[in-house]
SENU-529867 format. One record per residue: x, y, z of N, C-alpha, C, CB in turn; residue number from 1; residue in one letter. Coordinates in Angstrom, 3 decimals. Glycine has a CB too. Example, Ala and Ser with C-alpha at 12.3 -4.5 7.8 and 13.67 -1.06 7.14 Angstrom:
<rs>
R, n.X, n.Y, n.Z, ca.X, ca.Y, ca.Z, c.X, c.Y, c.Z, cb.X, cb.Y, cb.Z, k, r
R, 13.190, -5.690, 7.800, 12.300, -4.500, 7.800, 13.200, -3.300, 7.800, 11.308, -4.473, 9.046, 1, A
R, 12.850, -2.250, 7.080, 13.670, -1.060, 7.140, 12.900, 0.030, 7.870, 14.084, -0.598, 5.725, 2, S
</rs>
This chain:
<rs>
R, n.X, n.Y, n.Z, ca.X, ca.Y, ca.Z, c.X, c.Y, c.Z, cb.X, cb.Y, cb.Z, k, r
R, 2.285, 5.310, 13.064, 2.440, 6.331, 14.059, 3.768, 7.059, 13.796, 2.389, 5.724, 15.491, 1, X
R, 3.649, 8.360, 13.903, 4.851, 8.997, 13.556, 5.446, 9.044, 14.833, 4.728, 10.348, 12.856, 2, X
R, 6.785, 8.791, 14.809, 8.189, 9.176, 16.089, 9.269, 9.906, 15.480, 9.084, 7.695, 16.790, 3, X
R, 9.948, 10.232, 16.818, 10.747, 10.925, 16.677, 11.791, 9.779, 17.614, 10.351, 12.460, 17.044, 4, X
R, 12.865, 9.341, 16.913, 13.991, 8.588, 17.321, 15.384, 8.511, 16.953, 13.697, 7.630, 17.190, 5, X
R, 15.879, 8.048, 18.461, 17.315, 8.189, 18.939, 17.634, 7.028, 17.731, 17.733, 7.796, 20.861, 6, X
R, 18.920, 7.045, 16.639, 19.576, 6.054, 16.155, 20.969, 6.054, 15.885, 19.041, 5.782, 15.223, 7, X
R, 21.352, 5.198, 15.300, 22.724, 5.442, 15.014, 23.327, 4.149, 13.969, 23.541, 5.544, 16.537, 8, X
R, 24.308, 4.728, 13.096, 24.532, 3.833, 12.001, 26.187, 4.488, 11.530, 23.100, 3.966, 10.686, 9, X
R, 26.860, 3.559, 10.957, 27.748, 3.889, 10.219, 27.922, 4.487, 8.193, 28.291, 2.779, 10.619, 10, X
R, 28.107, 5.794, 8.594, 27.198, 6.220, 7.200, 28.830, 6.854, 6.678, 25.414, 7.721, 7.432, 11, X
R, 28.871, 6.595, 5.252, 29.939, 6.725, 3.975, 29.964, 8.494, 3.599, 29.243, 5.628, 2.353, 12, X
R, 31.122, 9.246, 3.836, 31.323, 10.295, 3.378, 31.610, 10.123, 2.060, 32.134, 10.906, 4.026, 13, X
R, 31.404, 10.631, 0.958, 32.111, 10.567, -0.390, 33.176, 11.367, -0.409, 31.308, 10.925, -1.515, 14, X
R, 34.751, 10.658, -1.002, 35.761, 11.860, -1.530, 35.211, 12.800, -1.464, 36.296, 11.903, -2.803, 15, X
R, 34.687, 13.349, -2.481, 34.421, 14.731, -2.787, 34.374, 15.526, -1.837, 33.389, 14.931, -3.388, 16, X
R, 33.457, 15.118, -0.644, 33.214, 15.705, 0.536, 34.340, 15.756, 1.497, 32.173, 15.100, 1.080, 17, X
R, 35.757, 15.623, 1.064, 36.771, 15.843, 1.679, 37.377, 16.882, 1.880, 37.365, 15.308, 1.384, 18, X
R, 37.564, 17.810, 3.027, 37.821, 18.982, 3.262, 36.688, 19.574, 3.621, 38.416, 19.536, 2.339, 19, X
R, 35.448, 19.266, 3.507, 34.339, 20.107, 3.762, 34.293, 19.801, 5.402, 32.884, 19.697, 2.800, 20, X
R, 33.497, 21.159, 6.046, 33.081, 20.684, 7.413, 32.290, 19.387, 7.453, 32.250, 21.734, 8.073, 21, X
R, 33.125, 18.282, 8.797, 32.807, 17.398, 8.950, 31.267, 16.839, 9.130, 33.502, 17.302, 9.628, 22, X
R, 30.799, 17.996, 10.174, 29.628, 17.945, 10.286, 28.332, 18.176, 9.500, 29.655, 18.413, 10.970, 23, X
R, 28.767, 18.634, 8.457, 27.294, 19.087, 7.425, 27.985, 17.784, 6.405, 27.136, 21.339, 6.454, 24, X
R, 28.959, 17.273, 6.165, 29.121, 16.494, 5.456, 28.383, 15.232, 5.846, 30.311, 16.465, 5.299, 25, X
R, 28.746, 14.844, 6.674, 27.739, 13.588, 7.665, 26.357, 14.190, 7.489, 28.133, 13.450, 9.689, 26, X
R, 25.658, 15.364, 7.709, 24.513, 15.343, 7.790, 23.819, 15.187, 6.309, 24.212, 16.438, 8.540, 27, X
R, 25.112, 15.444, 5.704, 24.101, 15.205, 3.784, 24.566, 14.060, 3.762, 24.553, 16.220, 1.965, 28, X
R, 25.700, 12.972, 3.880, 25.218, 12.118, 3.501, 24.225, 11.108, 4.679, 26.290, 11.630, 2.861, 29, X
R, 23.700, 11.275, 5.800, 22.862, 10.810, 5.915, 21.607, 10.847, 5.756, 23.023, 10.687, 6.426, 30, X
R, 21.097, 12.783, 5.299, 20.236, 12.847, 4.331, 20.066, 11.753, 3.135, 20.500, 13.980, 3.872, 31, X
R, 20.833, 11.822, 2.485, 20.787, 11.100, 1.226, 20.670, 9.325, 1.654, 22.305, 11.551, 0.281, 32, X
R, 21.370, 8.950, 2.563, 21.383, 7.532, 2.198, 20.113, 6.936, 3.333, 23.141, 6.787, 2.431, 33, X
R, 19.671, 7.779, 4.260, 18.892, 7.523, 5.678, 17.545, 8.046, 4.946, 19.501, 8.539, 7.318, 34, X
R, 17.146, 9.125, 4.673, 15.864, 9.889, 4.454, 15.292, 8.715, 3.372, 16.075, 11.693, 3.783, 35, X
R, 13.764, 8.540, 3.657, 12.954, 7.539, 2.884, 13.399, 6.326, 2.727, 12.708, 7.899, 1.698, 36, X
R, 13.995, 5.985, 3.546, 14.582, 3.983, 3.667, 13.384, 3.709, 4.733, 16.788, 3.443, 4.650, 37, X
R, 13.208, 2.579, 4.569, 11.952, 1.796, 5.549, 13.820, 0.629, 6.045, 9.789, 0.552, 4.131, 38, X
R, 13.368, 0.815, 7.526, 13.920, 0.425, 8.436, 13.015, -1.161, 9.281, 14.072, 1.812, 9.212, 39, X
R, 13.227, -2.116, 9.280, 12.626, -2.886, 10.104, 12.318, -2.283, 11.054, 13.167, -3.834, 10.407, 40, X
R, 12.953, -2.029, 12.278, 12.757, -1.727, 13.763, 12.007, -0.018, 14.146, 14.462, -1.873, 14.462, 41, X
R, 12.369, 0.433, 12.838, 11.893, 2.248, 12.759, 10.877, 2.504, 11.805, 13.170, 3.359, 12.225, 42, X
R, 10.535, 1.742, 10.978, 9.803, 2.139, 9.931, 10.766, 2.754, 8.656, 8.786, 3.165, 10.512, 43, X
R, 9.831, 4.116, 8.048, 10.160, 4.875, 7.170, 10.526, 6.037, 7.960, 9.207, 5.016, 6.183, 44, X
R, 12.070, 6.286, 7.182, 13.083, 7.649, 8.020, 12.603, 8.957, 7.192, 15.214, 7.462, 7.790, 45, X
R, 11.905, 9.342, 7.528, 11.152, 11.227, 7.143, 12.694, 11.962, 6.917, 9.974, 12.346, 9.062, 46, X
R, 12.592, 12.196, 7.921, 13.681, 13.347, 8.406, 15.128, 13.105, 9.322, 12.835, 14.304, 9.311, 47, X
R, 16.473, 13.475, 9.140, 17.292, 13.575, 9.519, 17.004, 14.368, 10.713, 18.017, 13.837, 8.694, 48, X
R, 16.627, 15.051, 11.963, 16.293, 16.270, 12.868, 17.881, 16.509, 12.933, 15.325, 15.984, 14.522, 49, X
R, 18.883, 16.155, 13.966, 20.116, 16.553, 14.587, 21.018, 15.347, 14.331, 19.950, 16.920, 16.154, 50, X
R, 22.314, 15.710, 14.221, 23.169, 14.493, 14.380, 23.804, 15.229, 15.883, 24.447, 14.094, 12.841, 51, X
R, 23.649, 13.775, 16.544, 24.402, 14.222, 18.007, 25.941, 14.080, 18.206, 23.825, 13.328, 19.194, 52, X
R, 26.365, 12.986, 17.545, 27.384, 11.941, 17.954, 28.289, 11.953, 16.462, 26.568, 10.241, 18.435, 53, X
R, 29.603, 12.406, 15.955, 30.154, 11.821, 15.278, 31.164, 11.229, 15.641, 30.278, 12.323, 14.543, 54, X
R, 31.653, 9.649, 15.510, 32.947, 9.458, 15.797, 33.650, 8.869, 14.642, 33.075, 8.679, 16.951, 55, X
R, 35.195, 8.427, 14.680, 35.998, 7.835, 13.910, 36.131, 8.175, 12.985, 35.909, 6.941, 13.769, 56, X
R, 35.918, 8.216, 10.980, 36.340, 9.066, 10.492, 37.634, 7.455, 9.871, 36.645, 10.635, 11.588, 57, X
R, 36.947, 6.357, 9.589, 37.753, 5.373, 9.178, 38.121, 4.994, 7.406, 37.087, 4.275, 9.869, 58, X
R, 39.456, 4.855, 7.098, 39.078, 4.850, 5.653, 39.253, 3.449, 5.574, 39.949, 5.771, 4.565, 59, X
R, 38.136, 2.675, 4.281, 38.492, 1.456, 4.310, 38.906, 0.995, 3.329, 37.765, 0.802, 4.659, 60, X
R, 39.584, -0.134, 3.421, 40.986, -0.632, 2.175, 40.042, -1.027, 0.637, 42.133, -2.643, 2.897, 61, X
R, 40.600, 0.001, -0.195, 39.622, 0.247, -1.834, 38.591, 1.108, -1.855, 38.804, -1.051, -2.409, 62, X
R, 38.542, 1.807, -0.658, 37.118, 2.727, -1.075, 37.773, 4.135, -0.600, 35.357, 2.253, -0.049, 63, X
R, 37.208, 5.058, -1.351, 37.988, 6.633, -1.228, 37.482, 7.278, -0.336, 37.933, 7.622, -2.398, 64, X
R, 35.849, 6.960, -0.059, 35.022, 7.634, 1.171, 35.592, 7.809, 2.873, 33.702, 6.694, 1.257, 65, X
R, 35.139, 8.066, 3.815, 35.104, 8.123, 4.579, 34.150, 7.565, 5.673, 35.314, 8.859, 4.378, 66, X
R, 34.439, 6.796, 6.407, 33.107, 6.031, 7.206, 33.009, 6.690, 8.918, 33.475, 3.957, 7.291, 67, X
R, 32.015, 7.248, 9.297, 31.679, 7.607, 10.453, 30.897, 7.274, 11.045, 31.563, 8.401, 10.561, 68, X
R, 30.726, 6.808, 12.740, 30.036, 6.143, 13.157, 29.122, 7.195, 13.455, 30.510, 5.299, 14.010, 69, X
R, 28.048, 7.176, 13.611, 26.760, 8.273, 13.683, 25.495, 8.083, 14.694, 26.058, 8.293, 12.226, 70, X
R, 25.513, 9.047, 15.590, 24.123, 9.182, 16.423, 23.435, 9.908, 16.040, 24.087, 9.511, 17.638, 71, X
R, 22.236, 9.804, 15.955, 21.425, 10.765, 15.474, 19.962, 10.739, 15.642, 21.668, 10.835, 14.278, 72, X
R, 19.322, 11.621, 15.462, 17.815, 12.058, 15.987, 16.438, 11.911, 14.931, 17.928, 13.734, 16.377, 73, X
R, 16.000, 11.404, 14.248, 15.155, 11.560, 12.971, 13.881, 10.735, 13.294, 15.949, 10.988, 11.549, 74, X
R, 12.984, 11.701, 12.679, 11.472, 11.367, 12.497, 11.191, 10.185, 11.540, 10.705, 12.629, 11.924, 75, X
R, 10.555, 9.402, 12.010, 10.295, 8.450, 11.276, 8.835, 7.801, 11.357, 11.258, 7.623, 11.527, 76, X
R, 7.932, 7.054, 10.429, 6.738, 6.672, 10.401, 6.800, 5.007, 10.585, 6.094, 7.228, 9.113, 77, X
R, 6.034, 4.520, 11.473, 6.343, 3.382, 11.455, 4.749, 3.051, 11.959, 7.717, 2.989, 12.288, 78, X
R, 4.084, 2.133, 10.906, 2.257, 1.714, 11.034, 2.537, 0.354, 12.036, 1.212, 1.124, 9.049, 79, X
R, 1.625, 0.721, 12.607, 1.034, -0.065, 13.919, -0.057, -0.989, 13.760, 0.508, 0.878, 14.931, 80, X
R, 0.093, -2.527, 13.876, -1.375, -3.017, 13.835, -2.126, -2.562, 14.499, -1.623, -4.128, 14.058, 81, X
R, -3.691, -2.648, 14.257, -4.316, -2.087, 14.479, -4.732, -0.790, 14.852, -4.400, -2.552, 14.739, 82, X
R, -3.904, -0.146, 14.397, -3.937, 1.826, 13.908, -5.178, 2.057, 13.452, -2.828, 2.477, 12.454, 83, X
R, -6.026, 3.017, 13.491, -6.401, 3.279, 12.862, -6.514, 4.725, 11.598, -6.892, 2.881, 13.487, 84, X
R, -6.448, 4.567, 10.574, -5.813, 5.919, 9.912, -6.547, 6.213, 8.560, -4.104, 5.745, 9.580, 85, X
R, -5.985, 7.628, 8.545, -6.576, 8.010, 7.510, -6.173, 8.218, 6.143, -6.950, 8.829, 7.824, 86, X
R, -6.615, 8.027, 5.206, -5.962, 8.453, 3.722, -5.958, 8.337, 2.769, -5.256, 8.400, 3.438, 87, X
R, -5.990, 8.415, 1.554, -6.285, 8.764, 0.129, -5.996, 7.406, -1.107, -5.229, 10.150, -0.188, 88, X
R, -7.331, 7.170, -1.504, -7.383, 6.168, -2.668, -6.749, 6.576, -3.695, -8.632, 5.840, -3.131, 89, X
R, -5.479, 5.854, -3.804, -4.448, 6.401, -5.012, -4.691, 5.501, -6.192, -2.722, 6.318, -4.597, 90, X
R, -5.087, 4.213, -6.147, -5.314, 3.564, -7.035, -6.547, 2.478, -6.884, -4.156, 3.124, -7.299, 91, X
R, -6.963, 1.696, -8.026, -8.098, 0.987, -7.445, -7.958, -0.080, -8.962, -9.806, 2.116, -7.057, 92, X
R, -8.095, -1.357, -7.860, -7.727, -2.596, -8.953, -8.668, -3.396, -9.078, -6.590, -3.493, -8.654, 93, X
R, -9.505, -4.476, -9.768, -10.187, -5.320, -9.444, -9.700, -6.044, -8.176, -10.352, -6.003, -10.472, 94, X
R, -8.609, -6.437, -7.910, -8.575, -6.624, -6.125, -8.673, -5.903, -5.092, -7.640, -6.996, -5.674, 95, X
R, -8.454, -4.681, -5.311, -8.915, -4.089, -4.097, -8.533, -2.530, -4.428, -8.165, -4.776, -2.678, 96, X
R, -8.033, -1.730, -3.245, -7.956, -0.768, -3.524, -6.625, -0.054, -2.925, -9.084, -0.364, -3.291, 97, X
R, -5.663, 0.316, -3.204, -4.553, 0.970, -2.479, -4.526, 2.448, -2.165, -3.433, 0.734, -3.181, 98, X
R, -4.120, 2.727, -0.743, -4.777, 3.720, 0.323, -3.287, 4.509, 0.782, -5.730, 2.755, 1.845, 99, X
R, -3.145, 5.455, 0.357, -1.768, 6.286, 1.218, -2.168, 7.051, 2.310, -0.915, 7.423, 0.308, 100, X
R, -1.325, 6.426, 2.891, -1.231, 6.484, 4.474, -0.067, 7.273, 4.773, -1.089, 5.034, 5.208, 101, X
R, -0.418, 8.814, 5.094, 1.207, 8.878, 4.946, 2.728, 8.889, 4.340, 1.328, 8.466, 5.237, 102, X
R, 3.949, 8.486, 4.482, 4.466, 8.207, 3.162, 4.469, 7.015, 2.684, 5.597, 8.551, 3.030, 103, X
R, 3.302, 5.754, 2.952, 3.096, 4.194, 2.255, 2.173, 4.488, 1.902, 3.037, 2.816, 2.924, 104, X
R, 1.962, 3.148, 1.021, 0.523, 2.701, 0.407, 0.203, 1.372, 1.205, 0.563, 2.380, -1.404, 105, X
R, -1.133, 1.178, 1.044, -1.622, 0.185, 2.201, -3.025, -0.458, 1.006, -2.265, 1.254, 4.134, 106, X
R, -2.767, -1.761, 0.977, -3.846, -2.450, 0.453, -5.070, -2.591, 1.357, -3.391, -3.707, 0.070, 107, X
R, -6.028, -2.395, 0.397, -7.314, -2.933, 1.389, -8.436, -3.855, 0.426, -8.272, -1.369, 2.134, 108, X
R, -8.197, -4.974, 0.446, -8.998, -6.002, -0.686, -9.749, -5.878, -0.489, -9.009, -7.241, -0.929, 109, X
R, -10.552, -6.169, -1.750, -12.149, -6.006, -1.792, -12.989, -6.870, -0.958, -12.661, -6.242, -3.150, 110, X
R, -12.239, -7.717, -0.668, -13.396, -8.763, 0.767, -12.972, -8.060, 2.087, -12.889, -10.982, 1.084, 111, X
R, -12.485, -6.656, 2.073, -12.378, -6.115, 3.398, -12.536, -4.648, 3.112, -11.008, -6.496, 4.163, 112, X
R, -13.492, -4.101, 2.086, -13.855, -2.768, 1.928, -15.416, -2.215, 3.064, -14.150, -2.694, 0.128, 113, X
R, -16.075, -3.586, 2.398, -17.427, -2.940, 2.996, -18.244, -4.447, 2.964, -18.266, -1.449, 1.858, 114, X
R, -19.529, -4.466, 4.068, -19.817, -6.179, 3.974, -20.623, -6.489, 2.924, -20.576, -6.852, 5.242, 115, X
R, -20.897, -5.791, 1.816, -21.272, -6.047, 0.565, -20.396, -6.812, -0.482, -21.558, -4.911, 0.123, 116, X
R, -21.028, -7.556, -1.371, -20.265, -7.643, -2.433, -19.846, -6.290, -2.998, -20.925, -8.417, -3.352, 117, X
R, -18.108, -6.674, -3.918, -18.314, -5.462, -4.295, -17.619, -5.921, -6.132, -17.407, -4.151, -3.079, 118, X
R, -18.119, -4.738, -6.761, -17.607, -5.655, -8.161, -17.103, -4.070, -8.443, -19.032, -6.707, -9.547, 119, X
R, -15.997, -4.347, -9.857, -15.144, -3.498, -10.332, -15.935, -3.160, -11.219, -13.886, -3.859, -10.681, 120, X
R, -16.331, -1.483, -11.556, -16.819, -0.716, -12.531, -15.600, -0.198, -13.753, -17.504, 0.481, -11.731, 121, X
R, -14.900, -1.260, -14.363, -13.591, -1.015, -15.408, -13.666, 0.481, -16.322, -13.589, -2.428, -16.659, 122, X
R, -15.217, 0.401, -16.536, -15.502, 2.026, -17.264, -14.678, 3.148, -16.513, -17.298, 2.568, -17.117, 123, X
R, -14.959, 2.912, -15.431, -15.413, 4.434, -14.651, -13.950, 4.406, -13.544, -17.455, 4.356, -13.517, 124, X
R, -13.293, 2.920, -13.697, -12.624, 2.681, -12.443, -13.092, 2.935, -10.703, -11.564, 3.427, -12.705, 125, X
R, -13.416, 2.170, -10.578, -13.885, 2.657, -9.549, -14.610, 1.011, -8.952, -14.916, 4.095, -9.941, 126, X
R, -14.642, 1.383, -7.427, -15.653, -0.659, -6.715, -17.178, -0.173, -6.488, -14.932, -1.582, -4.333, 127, X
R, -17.901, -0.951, -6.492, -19.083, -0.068, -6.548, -19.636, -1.169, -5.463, -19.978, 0.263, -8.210, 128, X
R, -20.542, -1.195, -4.669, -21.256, -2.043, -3.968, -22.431, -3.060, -4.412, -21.662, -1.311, -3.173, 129, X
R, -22.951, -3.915, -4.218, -23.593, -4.670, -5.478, -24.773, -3.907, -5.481, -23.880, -6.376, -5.389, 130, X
R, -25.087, -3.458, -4.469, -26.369, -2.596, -4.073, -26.153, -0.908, -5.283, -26.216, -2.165, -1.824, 131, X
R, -24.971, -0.765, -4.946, -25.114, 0.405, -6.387, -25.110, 1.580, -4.985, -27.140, 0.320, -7.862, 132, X
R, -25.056, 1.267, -3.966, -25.046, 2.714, -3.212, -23.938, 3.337, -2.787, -25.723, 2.715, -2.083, 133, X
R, -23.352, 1.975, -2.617, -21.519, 2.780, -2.329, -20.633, 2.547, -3.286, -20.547, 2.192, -0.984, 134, X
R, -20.050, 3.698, -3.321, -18.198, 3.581, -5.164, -17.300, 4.026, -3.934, -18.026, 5.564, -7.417, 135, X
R, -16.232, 3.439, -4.443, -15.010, 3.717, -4.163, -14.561, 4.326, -5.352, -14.268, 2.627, -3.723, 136, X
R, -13.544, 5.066, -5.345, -12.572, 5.439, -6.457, -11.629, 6.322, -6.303, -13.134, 5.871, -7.466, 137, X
R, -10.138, 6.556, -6.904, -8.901, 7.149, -6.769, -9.637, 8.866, -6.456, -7.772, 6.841, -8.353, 138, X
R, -8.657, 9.237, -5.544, -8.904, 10.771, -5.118, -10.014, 10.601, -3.756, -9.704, 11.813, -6.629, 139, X
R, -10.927, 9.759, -3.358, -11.437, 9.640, -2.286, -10.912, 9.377, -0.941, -12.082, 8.985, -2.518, 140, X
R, -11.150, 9.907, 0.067, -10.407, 9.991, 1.296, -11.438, 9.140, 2.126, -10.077, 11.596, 1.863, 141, X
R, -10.761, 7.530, 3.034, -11.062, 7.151, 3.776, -10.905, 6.949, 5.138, -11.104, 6.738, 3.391, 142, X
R, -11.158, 6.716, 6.080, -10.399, 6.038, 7.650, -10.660, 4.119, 7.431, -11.668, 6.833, 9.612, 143, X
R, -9.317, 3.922, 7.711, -9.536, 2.405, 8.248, -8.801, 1.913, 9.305, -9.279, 1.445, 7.270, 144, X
R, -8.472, 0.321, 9.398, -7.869, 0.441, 10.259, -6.570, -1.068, 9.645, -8.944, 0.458, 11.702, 145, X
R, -5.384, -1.063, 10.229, -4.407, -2.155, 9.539, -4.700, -3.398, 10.346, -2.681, -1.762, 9.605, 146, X
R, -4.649, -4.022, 9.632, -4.827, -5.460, 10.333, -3.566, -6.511, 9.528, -6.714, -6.139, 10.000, 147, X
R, -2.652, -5.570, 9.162, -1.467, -6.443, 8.849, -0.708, -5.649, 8.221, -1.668, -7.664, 8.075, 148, X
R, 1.106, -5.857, 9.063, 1.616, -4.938, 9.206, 3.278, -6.046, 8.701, 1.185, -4.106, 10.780, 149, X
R, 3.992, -5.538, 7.719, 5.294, -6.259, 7.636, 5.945, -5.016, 6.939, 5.328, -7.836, 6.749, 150, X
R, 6.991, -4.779, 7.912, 8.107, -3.555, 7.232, 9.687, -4.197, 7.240, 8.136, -1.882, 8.386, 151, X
R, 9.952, -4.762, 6.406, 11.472, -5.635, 6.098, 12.111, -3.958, 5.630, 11.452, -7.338, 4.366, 152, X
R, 12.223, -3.957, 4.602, 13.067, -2.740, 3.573, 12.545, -2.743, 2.535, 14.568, -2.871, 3.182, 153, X
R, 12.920, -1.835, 1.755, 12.144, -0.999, 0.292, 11.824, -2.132, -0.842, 13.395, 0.327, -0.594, 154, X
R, 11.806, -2.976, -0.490, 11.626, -4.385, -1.264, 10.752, -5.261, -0.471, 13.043, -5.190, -1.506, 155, X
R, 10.127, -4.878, 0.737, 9.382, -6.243, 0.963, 8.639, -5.720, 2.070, 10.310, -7.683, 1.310, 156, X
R, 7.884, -4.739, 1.786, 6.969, -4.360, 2.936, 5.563, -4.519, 2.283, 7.249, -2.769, 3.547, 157, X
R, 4.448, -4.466, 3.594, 3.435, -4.515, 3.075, 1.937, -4.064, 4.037, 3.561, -5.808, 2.570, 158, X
R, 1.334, -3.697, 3.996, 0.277, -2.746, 4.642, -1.029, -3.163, 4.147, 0.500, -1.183, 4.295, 159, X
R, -2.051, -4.195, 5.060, -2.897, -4.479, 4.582, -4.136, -4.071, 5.120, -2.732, -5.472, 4.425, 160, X
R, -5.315, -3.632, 4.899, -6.185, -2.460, 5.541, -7.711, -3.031, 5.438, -5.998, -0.863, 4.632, 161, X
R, -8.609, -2.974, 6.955, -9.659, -2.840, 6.265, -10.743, -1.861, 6.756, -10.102, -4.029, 6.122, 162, X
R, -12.041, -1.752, 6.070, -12.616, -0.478, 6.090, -14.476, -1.478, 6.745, -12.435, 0.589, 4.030, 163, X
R, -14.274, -2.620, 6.907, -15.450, -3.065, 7.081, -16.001, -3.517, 9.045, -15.358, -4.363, 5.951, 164, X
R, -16.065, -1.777, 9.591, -16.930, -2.180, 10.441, -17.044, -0.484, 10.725, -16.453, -3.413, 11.653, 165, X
R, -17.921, -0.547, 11.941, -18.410, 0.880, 12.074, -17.850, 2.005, 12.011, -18.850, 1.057, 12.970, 166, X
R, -17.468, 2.821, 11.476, -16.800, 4.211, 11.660, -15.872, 4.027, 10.996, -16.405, 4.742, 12.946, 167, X
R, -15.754, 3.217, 10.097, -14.939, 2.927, 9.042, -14.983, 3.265, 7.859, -14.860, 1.992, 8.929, 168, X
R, -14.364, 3.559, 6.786, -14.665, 3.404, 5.367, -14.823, 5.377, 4.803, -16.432, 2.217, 5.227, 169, X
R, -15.649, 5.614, 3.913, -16.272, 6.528, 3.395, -16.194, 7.439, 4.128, -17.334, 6.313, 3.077, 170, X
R, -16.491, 9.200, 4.137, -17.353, 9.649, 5.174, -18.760, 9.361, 4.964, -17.200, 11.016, 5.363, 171, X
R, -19.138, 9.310, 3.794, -20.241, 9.079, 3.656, -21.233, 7.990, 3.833, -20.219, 9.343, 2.914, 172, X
R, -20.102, 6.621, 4.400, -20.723, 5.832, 4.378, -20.932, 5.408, 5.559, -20.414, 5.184, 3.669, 173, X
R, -20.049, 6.310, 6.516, -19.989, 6.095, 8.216, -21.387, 6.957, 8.222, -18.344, 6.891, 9.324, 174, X
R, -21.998, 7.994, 7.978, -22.569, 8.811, 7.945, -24.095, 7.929, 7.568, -21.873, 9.848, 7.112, 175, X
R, -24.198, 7.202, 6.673, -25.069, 6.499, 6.686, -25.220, 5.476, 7.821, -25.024, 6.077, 5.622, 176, X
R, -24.241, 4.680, 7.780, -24.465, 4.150, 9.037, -24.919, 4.436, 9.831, -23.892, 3.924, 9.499, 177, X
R, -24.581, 5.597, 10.844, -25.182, 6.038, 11.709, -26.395, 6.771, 11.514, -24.448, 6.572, 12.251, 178, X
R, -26.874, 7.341, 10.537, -28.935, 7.063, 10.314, -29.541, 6.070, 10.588, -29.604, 7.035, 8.946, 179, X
R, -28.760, 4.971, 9.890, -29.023, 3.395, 9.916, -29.282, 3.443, 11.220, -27.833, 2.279, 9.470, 180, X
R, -28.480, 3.275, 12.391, -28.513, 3.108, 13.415, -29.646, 3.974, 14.288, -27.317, 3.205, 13.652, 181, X
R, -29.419, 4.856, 14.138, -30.699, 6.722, 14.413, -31.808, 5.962, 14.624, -31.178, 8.213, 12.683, 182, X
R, -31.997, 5.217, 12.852, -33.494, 4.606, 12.790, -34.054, 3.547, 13.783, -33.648, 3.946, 11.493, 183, X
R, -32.906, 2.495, 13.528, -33.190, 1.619, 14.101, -33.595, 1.631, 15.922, -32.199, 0.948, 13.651, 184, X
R, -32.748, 2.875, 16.409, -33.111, 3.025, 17.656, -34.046, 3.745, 18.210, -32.337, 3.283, 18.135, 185, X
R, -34.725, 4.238, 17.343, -36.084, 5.137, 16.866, -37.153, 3.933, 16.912, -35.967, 5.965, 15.057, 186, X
R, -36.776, 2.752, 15.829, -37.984, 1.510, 16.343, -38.221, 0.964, 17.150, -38.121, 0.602, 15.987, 187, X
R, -36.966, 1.234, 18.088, -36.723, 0.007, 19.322, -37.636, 0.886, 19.875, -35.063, -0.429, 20.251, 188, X
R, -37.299, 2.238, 20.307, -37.787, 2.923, 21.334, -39.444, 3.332, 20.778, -36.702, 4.240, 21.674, 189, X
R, -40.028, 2.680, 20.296, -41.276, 3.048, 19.687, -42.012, 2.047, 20.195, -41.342, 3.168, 18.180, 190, X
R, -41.359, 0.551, 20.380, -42.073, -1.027, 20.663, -42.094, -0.578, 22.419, -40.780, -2.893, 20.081, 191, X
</rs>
């Protein structure tokens, strides 16, 4: 889910940036060191929006920078169990298949694509269903939903996804489904 949130951190001016206005200096370097960090408590930081708050302006003993304590306003993405979302097969492995969501990638193993077996087509790349009616493959756009969610930092996160129940998966394969279903309630209402 994307937000927009209140934070605040102590962020490093570089020398260089000495003499420059204080305020655009703080805002590049928290561009630079804030933008695209995955945050435990925030997720992934998009965007810097406003800095509200600068204080202090401390130098510390061996380093030439400048340290300021910082409030500030920035968009950030942070996935929700049980979300459900949409987005693009970037890669596809004999284990499963990885899904960008946004600015992550999100696994979705092959025992949680679809309730078929599904086996890896290595030719063609691509999961195919044992039935031969449904492929997965890179460049295809799905909806699923997370059913496991760990955001530590840029080293240890992980997004695990699956696509196996109604209104899930494919468009095309939600789309079948619901014929599937069409029919079936077509027999009921026939007995």
């Amino acid at each position: 889910m994307y937000k927009r949130l209140d934070m605040s951190d102590s962020i490093r001016v570089p020398p260089e940036h000495l003499g420059e206005d204080v305020n655009e200096s703080v805002v590049g370097a928290l561009s630079k060191n804030v933008e695209g960090n995955i945050f435990e408590d925030a997720g992934v930081v998009l965007a810097v929006e406003e800095v509200t708050s600068v204080e202090g302006g401390k130098i510390e003993p061996e380093d030439a920078g400048i340290h300021y304590d910082v409030e500030f306003t920035a968009i950030a993405y942070q996935p929700e169990l049980q979300e459900v979302v949409e987005g693009e097969v970037v890669d596809i492995t004999s284990f499963g298949a990885f899904i960008r969501i946004g600015p992550l990638d999100g696994l979705c193993h092959v025992s949680q694509i679809m309730d078929e077996y599904v086996n890896m087509d290595e030719e063609n790349n691509m999961l195919v269903s044992e039935e031969g009616e449904k492929t997965l493959e890179i460049g295809d756009f799905v909806t699923s939903r997370m059913i496991a969610v760990s955001m530590k930092n840029q080293d240890s996160n992980k997004i695990n996804l699956t696509m196996r129940q109604p209104g899930l998966g494919k468009e095309e394969w939600i789309e079948l489904y619901e014929e599937e279903q069409a029919e079936e309630d077509d027999e009921e209402g026939d007995n």
